[in-house]
TORVO-654179 format. One line per field, with one value per residue: residue in three letters; residue number from 0; x, y, z of N, C-alpha, C in turn. Coordinates in nm, 3 decimals. Example, Ala and Ser with C-alpha at 12.3 -4.5 7.8 and 13.67 -1.06 7.14 Angstrom:
<pakols>
lumgu: ALA;SER
vofi: 0;1
n_u: 1.319;1.285
n_v: -0.569;-0.225
n_w: 0.780;0.708
ca_u: 1.230;1.367
ca_v: -0.450;-0.106
ca_w: 0.780;0.714
c_u: 1.320;1.290
c_v: -0.330;0.003
c_w: 0.780;0.787
</pakols>
This chain:
<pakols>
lumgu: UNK;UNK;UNK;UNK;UNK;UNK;UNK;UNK;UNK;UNK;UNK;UNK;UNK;UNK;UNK;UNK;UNK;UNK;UNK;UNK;UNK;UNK;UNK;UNK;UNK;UNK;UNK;UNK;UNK;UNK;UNK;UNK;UNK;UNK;UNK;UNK;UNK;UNK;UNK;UNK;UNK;UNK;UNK;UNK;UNK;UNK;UNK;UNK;UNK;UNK;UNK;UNK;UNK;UNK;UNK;UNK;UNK;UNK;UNK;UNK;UNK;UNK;UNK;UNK;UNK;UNK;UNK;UNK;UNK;UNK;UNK;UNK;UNK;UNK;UNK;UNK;UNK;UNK;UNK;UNK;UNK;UNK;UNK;UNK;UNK;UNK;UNK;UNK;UNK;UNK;UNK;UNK;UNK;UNK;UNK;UNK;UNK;UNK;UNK;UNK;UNK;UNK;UNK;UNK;UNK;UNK;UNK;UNK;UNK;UNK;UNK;UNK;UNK;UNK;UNK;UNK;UNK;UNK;UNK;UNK;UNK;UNK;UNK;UNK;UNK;UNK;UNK;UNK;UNK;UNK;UNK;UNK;UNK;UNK;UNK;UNK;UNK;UNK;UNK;UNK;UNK;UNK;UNK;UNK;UNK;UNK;UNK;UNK;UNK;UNK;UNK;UNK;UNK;UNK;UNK;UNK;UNK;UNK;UNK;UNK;UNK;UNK;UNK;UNK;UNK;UNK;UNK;UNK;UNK;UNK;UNK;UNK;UNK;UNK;UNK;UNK;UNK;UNK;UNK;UNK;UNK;UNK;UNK;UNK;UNK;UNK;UNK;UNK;UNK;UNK;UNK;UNK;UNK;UNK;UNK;UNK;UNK;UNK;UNK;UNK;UNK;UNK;UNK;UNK;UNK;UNK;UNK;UNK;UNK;UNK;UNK;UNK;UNK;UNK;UNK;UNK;UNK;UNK;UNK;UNK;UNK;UNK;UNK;UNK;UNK;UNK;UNK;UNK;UNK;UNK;UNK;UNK;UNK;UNK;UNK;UNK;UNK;UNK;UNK;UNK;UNK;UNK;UNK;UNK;UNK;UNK;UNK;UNK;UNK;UNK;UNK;UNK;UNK;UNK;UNK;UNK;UNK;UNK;UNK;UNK
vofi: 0;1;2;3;4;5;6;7;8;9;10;11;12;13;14;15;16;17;18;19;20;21;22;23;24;25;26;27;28;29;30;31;32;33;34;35;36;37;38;39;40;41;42;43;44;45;46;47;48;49;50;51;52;53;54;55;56;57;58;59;60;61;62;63;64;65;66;67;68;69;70;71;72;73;74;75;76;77;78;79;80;81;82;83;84;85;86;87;88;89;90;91;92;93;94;95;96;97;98;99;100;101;102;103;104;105;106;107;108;109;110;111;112;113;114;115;116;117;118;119;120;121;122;123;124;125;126;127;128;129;130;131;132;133;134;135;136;137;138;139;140;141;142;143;144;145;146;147;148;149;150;151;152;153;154;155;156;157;158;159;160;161;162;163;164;165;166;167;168;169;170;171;172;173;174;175;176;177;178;179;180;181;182;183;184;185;186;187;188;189;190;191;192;193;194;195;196;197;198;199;200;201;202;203;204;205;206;207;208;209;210;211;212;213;214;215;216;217;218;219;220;221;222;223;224;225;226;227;228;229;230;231;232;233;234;235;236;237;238;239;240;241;242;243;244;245;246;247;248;249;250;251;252;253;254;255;256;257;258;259
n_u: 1.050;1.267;1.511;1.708;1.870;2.075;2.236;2.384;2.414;2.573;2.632;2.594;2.371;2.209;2.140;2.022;1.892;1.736;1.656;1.472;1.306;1.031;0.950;0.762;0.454;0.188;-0.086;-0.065;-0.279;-0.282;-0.227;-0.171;0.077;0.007;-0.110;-0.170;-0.509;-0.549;-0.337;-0.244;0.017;0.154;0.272;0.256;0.234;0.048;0.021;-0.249;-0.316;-0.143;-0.165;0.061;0.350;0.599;0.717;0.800;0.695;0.705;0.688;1.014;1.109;1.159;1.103;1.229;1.239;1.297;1.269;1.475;1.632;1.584;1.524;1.515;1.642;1.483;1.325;1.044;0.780;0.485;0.317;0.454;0.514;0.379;0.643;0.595;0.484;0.727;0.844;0.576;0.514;0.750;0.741;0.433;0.561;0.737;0.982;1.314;1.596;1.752;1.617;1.357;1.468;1.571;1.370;1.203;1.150;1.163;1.325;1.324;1.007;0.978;1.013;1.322;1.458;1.571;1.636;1.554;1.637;1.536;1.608;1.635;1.817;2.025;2.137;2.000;2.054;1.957;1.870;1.733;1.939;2.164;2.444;2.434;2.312;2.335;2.456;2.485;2.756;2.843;2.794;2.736;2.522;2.368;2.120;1.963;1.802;1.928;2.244;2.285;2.496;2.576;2.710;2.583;2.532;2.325;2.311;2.530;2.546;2.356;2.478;2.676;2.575;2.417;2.643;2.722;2.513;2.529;2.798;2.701;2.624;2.388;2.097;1.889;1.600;1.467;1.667;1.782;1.520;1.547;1.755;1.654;1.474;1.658;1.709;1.876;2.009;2.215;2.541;2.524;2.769;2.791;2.609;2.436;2.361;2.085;1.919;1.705;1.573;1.755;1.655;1.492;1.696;1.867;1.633;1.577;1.837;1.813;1.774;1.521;1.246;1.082;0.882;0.641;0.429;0.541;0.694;0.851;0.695;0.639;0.890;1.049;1.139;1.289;1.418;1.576;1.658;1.883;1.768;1.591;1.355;1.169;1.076;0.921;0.805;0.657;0.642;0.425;0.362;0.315;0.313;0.617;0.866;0.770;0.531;0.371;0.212;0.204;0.279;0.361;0.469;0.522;0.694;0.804;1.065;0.950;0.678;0.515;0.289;0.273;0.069;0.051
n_v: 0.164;0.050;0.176;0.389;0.708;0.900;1.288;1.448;1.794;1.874;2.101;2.437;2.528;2.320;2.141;1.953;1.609;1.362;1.052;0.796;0.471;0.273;-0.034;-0.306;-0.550;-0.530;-0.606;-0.471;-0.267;0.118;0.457;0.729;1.026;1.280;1.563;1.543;1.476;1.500;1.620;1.893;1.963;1.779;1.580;1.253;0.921;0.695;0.345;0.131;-0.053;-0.077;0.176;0.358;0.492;0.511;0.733;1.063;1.419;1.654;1.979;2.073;1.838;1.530;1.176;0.846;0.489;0.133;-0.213;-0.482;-0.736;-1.054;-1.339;-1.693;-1.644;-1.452;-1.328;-1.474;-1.268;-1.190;-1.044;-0.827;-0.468;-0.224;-0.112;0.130;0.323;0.436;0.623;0.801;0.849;1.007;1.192;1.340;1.441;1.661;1.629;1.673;1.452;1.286;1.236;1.173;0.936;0.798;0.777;0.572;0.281;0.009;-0.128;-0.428;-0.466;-0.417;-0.579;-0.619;-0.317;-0.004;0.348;0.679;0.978;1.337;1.652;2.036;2.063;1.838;1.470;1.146;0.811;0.476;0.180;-0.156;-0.341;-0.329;-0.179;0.099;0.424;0.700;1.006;1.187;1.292;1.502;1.394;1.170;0.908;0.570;0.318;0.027;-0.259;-0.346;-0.286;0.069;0.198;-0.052;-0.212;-0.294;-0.417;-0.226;-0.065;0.104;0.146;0.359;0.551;0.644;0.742;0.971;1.111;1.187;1.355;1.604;1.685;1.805;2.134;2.254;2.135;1.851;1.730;1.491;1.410;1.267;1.109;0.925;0.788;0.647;0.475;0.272;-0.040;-0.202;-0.543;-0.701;-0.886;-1.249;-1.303;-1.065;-1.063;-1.001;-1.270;-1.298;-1.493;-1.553;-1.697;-1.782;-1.657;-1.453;-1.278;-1.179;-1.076;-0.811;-0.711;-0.449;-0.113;0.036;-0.198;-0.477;-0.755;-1.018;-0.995;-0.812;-0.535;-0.200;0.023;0.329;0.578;0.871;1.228;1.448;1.755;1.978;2.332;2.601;2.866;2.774;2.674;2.411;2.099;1.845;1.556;1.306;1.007;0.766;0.425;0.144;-0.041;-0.049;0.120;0.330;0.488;0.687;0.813;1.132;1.375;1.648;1.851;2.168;2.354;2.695;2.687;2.980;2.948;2.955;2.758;2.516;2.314;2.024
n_w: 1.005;0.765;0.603;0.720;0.640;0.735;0.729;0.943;1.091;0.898;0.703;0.733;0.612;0.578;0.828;0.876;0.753;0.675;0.479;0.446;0.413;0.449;0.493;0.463;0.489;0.238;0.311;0.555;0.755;0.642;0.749;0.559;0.576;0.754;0.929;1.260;1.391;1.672;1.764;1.592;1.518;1.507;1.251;1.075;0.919;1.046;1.182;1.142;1.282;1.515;1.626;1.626;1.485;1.242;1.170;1.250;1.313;1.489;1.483;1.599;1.663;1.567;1.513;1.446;1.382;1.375;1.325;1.474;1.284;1.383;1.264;1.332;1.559;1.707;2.011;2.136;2.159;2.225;2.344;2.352;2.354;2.093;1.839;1.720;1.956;2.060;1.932;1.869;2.162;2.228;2.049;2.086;2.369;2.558;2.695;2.650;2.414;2.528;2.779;2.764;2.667;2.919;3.039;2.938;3.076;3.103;2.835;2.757;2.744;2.475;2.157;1.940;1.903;1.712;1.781;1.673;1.778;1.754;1.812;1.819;1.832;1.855;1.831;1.881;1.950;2.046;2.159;2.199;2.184;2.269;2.458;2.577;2.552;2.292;2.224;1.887;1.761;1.467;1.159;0.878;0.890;0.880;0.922;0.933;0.995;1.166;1.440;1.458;1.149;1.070;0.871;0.632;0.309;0.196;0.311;0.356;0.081;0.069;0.226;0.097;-0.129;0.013;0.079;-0.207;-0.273;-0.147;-0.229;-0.436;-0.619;-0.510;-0.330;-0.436;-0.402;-0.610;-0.700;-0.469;-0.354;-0.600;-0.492;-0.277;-0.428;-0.542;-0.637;-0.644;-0.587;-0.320;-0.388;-0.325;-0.154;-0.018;0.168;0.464;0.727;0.898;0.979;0.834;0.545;0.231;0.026;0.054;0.241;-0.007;-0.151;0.051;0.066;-0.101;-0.106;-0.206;-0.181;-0.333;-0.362;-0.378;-0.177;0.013;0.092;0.014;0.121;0.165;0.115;0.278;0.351;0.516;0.603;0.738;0.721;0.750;0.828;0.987;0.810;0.766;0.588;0.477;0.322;0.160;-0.017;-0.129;-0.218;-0.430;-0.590;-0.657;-0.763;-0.954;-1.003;-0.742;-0.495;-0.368;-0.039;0.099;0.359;0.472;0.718;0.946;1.207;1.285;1.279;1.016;0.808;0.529;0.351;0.095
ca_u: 1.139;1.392;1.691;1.705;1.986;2.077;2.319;2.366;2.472;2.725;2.617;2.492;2.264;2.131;2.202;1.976;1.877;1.696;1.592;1.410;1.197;0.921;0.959;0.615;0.327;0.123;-0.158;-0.109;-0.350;-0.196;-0.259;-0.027;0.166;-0.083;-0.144;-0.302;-0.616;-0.585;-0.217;-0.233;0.118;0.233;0.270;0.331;0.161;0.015;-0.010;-0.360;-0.354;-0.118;-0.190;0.166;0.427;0.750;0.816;0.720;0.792;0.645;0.827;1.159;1.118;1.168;1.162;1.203;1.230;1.330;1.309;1.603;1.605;1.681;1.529;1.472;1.696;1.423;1.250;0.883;0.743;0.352;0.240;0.531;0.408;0.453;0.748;0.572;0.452;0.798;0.819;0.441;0.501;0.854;0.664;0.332;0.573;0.834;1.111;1.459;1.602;1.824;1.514;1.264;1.538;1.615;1.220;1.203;1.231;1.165;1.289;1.256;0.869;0.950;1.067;1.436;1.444;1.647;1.524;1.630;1.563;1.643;1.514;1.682;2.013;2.072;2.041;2.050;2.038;1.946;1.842;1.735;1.992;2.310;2.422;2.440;2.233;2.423;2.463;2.564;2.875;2.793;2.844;2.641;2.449;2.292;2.068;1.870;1.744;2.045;2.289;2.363;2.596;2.647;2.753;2.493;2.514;2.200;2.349;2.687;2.523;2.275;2.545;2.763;2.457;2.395;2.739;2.765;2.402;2.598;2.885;2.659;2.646;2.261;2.008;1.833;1.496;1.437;1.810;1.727;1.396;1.602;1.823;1.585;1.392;1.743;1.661;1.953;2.027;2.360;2.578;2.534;2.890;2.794;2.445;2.403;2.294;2.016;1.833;1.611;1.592;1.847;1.636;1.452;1.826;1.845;1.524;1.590;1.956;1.787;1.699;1.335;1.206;0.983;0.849;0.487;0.321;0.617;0.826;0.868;0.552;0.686;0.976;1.011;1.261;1.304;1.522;1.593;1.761;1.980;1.704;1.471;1.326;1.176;1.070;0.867;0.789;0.648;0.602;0.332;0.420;0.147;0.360;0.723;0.873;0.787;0.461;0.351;0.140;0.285;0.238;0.443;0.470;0.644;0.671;0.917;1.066;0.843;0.546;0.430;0.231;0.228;0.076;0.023
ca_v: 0.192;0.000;0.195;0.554;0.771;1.068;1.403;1.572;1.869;1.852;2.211;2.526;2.551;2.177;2.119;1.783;1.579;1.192;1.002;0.697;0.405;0.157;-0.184;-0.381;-0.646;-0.464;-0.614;-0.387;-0.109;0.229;0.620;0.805;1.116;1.368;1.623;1.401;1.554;1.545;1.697;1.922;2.005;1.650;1.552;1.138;0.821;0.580;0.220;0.133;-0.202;-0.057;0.305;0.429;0.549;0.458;0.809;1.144;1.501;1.758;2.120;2.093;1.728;1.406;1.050;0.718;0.397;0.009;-0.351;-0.555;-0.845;-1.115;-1.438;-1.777;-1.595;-1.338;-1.372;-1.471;-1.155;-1.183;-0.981;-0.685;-0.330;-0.169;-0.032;0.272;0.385;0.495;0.751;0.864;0.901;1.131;1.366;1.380;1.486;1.783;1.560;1.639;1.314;1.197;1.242;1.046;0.724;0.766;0.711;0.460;0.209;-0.129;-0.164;-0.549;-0.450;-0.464;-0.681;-0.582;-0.192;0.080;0.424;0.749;1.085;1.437;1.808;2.170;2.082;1.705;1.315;1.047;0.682;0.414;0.024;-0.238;-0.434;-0.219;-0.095;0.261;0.540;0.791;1.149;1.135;1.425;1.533;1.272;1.094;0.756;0.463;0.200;-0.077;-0.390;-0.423;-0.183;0.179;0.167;-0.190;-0.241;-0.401;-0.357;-0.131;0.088;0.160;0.255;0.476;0.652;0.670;0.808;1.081;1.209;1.252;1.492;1.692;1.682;1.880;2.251;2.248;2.034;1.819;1.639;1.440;1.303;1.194;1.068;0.872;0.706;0.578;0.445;0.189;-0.172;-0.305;-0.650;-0.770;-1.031;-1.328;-1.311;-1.004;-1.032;-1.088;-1.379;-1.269;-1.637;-1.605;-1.792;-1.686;-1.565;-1.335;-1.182;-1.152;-0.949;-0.726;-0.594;-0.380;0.009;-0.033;-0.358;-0.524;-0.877;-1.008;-0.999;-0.716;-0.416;-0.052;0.117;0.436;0.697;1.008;1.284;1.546;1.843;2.152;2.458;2.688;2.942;2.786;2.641;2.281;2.062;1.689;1.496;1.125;0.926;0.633;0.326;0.008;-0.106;-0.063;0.293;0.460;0.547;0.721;0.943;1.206;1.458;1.736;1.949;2.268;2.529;2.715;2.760;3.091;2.918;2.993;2.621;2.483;2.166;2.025
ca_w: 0.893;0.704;0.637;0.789;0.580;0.846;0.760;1.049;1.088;0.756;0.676;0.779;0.526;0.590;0.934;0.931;0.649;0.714;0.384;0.463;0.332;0.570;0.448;0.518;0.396;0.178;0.343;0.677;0.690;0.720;0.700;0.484;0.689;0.755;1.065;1.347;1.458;1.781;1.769;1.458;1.490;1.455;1.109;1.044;0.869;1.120;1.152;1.190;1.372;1.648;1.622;1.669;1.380;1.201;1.148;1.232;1.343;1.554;1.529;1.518;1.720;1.503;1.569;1.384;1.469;1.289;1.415;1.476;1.212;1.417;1.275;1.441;1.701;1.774;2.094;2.141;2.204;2.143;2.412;2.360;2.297;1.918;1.862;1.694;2.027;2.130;1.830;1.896;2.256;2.183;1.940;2.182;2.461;2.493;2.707;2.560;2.380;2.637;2.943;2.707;2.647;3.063;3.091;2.907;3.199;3.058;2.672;2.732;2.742;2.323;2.041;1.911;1.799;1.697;1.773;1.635;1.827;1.716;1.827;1.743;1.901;1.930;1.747;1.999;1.947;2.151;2.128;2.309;2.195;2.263;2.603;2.573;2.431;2.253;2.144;1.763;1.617;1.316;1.032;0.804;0.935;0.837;0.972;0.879;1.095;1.279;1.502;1.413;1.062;1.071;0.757;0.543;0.163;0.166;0.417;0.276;-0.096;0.137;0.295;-0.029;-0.223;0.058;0.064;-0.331;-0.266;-0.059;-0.323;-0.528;-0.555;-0.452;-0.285;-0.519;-0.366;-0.678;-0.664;-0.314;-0.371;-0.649;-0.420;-0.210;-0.482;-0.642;-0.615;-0.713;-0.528;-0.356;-0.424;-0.221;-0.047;0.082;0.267;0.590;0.809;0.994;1.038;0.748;0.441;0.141;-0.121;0.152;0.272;-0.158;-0.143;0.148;0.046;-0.200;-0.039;-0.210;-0.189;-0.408;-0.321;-0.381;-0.065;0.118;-0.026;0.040;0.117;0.197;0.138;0.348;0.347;0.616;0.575;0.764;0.679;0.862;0.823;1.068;0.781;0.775;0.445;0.534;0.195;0.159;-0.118;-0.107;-0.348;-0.459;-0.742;-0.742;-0.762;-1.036;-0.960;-0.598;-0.428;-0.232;0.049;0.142;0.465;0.516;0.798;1.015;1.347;1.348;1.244;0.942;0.809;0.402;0.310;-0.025
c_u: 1.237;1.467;1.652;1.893;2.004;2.195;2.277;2.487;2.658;2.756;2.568;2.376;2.191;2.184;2.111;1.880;1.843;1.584;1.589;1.305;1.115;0.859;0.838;0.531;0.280;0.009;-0.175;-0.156;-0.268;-0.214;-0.163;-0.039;0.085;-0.041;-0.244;-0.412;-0.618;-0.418;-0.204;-0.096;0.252;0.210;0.351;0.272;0.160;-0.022;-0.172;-0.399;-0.277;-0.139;-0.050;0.224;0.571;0.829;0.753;0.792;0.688;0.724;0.966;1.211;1.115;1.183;1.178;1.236;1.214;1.335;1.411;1.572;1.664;1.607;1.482;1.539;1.595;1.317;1.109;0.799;0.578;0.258;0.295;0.450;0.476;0.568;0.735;0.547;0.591;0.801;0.681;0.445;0.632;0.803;0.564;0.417;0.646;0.983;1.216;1.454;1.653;1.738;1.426;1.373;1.525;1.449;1.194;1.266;1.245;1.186;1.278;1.099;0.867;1.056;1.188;1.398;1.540;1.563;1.635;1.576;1.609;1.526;1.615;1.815;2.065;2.033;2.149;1.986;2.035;1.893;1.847;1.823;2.136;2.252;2.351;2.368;2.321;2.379;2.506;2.653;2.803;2.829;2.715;2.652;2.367;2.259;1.963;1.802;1.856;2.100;2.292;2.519;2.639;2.637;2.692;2.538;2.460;2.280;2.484;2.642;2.443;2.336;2.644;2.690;2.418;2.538;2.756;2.609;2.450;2.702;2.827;2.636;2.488;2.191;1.887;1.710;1.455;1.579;1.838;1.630;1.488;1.722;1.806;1.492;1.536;1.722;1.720;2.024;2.212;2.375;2.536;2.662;2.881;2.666;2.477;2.352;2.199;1.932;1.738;1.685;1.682;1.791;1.537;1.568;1.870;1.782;1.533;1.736;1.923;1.739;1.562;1.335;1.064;1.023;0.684;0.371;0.424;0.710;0.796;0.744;0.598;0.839;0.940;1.154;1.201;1.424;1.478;1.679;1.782;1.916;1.566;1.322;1.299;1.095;1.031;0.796;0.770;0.544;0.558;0.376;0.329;0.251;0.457;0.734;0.853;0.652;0.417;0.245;0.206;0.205;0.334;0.392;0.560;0.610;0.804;0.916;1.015;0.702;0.409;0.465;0.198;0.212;0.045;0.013
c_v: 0.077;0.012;0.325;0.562;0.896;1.157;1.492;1.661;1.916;2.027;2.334;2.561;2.425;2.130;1.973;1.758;1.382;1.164;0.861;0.591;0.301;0.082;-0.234;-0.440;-0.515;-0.475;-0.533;-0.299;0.008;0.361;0.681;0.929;1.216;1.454;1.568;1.501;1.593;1.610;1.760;1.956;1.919;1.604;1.383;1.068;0.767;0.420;0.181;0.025;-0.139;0.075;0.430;0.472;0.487;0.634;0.940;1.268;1.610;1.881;2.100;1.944;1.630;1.251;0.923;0.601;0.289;-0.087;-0.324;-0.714;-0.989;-1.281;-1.519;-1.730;-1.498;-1.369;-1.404;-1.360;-1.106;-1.054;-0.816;-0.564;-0.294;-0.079;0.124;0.360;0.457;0.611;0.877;0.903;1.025;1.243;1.386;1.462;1.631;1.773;1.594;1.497;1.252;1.180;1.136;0.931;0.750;0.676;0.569;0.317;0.055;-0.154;-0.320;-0.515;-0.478;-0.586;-0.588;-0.443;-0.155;0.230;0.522;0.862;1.207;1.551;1.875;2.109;1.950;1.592;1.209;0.927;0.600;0.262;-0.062;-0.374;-0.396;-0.170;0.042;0.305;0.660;0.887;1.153;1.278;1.427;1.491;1.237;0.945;0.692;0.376;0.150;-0.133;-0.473;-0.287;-0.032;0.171;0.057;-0.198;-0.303;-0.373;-0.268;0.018;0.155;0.258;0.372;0.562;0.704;0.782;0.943;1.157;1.263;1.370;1.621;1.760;1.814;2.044;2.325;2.168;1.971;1.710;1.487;1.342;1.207;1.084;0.904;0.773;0.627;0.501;0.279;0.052;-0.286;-0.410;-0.664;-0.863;-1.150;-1.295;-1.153;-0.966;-1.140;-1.192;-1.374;-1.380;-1.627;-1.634;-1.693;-1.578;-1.457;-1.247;-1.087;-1.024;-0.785;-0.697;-0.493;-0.227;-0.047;-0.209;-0.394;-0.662;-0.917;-0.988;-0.879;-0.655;-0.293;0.006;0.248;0.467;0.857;1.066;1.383;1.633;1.937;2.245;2.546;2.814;2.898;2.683;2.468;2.213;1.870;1.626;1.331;1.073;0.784;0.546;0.199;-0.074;-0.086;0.092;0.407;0.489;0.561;0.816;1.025;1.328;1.551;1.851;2.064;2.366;2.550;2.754;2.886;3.047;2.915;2.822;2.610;2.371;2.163;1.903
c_w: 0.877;0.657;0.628;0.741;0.663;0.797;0.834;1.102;1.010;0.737;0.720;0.703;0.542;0.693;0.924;0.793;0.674;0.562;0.456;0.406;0.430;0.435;0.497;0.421;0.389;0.229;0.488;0.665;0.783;0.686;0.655;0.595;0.634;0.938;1.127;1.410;1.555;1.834;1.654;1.394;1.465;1.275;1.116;1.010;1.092;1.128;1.218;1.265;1.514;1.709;1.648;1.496;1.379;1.194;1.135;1.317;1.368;1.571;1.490;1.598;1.584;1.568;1.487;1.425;1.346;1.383;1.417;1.419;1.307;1.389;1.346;1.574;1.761;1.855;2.070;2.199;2.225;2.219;2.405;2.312;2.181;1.967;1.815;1.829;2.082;2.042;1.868;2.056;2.279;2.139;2.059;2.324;2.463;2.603;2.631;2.522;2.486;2.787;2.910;2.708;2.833;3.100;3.042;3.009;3.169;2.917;2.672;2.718;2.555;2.286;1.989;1.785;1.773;1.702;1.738;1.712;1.840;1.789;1.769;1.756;1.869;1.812;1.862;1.941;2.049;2.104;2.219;2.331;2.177;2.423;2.622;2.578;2.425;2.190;2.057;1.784;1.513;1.217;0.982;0.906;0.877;0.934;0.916;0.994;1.186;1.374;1.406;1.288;1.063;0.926;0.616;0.396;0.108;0.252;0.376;0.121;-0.072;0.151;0.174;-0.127;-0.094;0.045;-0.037;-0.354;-0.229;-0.135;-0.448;-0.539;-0.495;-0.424;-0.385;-0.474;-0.429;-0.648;-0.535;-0.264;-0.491;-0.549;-0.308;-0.312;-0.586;-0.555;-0.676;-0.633;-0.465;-0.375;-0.287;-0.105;0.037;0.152;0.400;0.650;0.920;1.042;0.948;0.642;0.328;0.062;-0.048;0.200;0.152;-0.138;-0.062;0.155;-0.050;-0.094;-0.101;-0.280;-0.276;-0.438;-0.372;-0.314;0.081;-0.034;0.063;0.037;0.075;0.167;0.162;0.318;0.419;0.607;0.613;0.773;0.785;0.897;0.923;0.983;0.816;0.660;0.515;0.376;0.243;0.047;-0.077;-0.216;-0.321;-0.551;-0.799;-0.732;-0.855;-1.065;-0.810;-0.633;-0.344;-0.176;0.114;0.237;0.446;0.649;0.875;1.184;1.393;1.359;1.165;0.901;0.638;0.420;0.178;-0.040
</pakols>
C-alpha cells in the first residue's frame, strides 16, 4: 500500500474504518481480493511474483503493510524477503498483534516497511525503521512511504477528508471511495525529499496516482460496525479512476458470509 487512512475506534457505531490505495507498475501481475482457497476465510488480492499481500483480513484480524520510500538512500536489498509475507503470515496465524511483531526476530531480513496490525480489540504499529512498536489510542492515522503520520501532503488531505466522513450524519462509502480516488498534485515547496527525482515526488503527492508505466492499482475500504458487523470493498483501476471493477465482502462476528 501507499497511503493507509485508519479511524479507530472514533465511534461506537464504526469502531474501525481503513481506506486505502496500492500504488504499483501496472506491469506487476496481481489477483484482485478474493477468498484464498486454501484459507477460505481470508479474504485479500495477492501479488503474484511474491505470493504475499498488501492488504487483507481474516475475521475480525487485519493487516497492511507499505514500503519506506527511501531513494538512493535505500539499502541494497536483493536477496530480502517480500514485505507482503508479513501481512499473509499475520492473517494465516491467530498470534495477538503484539506476539506476531515480538516474533518477528529479524526485520533487517526486509527492505524498509511500515506494517499495520489490528484484531477485535487492538491497532499496533511497527517498522523496521523506528524503534518501538506501538499500541495506537483511538484517533485517526495516516501513512504513506515514510513513518506513521509523517506529514506528507497526501497524508494530511487523507486524514482531513476522513474526519469530515465522520462529520457527517451517516456513513457514506461512495464519499470515501471519492477521497481516495482525488489526484490533485502538491505544490513543490511542500513535497518531500525522499532521493528521487522531482517530477516523480510531483507524481506521488497525489492519493491516486496516475503515471504511464505506475499509479494506483487498487483502493480498499474496511469497515466494522459496533454490531459485530464487518464490510471489505476493493476497487480495481486500468485507467485512472473513473472507471473500476469491484469486489465486495461482507460477514459477521457470528458468521454469517456475503460476497458480491
Amino acid at each position: 500500500m501507499c497511503l493507509v487512512l485508519i479511524a479507530h475506534q472514533l465511534t461506537e457505531q464504526i469502531p474501525l474504518l481503513v481506506l486505502a490505495n496500492r500504488d504499483e507498475y501496472y506491469a506487476r501481475p496481481t489477483a484482485a481480493a478474493q477468498r484464498w482457497e486454501e484459507t477460505p476465510d481470508m479474504i485479500a488480492g495477492r501479488d503474484l511474483l511474491s505470493g504475499g499481500t498488501w492488504f487483507g483480513v481474516r475475521n475480525d484480524r487485519w493487516a497492511t503493510v507499505t514500503n519506506i520510500r527511501e531513494g538512493a538512500r535505500d539499502p541494497k536489498m536483493h536477496n530480502s524477503k517480500s514485505r507482503g509475507w508479513l501481512v499473509r503470515d499475520y492473517l494465516l496465524g491467530d498470534l495477538p498483534p503484539a506476539d506476531f511483531i515480538a516474533k518477528i526476530k529479524t526485520t533487517d531480513d526486509y527492505a524498509g516497511f511500515n506494517l499495520l496490525l489490528g484484531d477485535a480489540r487492538e491497532l499496533w504499529y511497527t517498522s523496521n525503521r523506528e524503534a518501538a512498536a506501538r499500541c495506537l489510542p483511538p484517533g485517526v492515522y495516516g501513512l504513506s512511504n515514510y513513518l506513521l503520520d509523517t506529514p506528507w501532503p497526501k497524508v494530511v488531505r487523507g486524514k482531513e477528508g476522513l474526519n469530515k466522513l465522520f462529520n457527517k450524519s451517516s456513513f457514506d462509502q461512495d464519499a470515501a471511495f471519492t477521497l481516495l480516488s482525488e489526484t490533485t498534485l502538491a505544490m513543490d515547496t511542500e513535497l518531500p525529499d525522499t532521493g528521487i527525482p522531482l517530477e516523480w515526488e510531483r507524481a506521488l503527492s497525489a492519493i491516486f496516482i496516475t503515471m504511464p508505466e505506475y499509479g494506483t492499482r487498487c483502493s480498499s475500504l474496511l469497515m466494522t460496525g459496533g454490531d459485530g458487523s464487518h464490510l471489505f470493498t476493493e476497487r480495481r483501476f486500468t485507467d485512472g479512476p473513473q472507471q473500476w471493477e469491484e469486489s465486495e465482502f461482507s460477514w459477521s462476528s457470528h458468521g454469517s458470509l456475503l460476497d458480491r
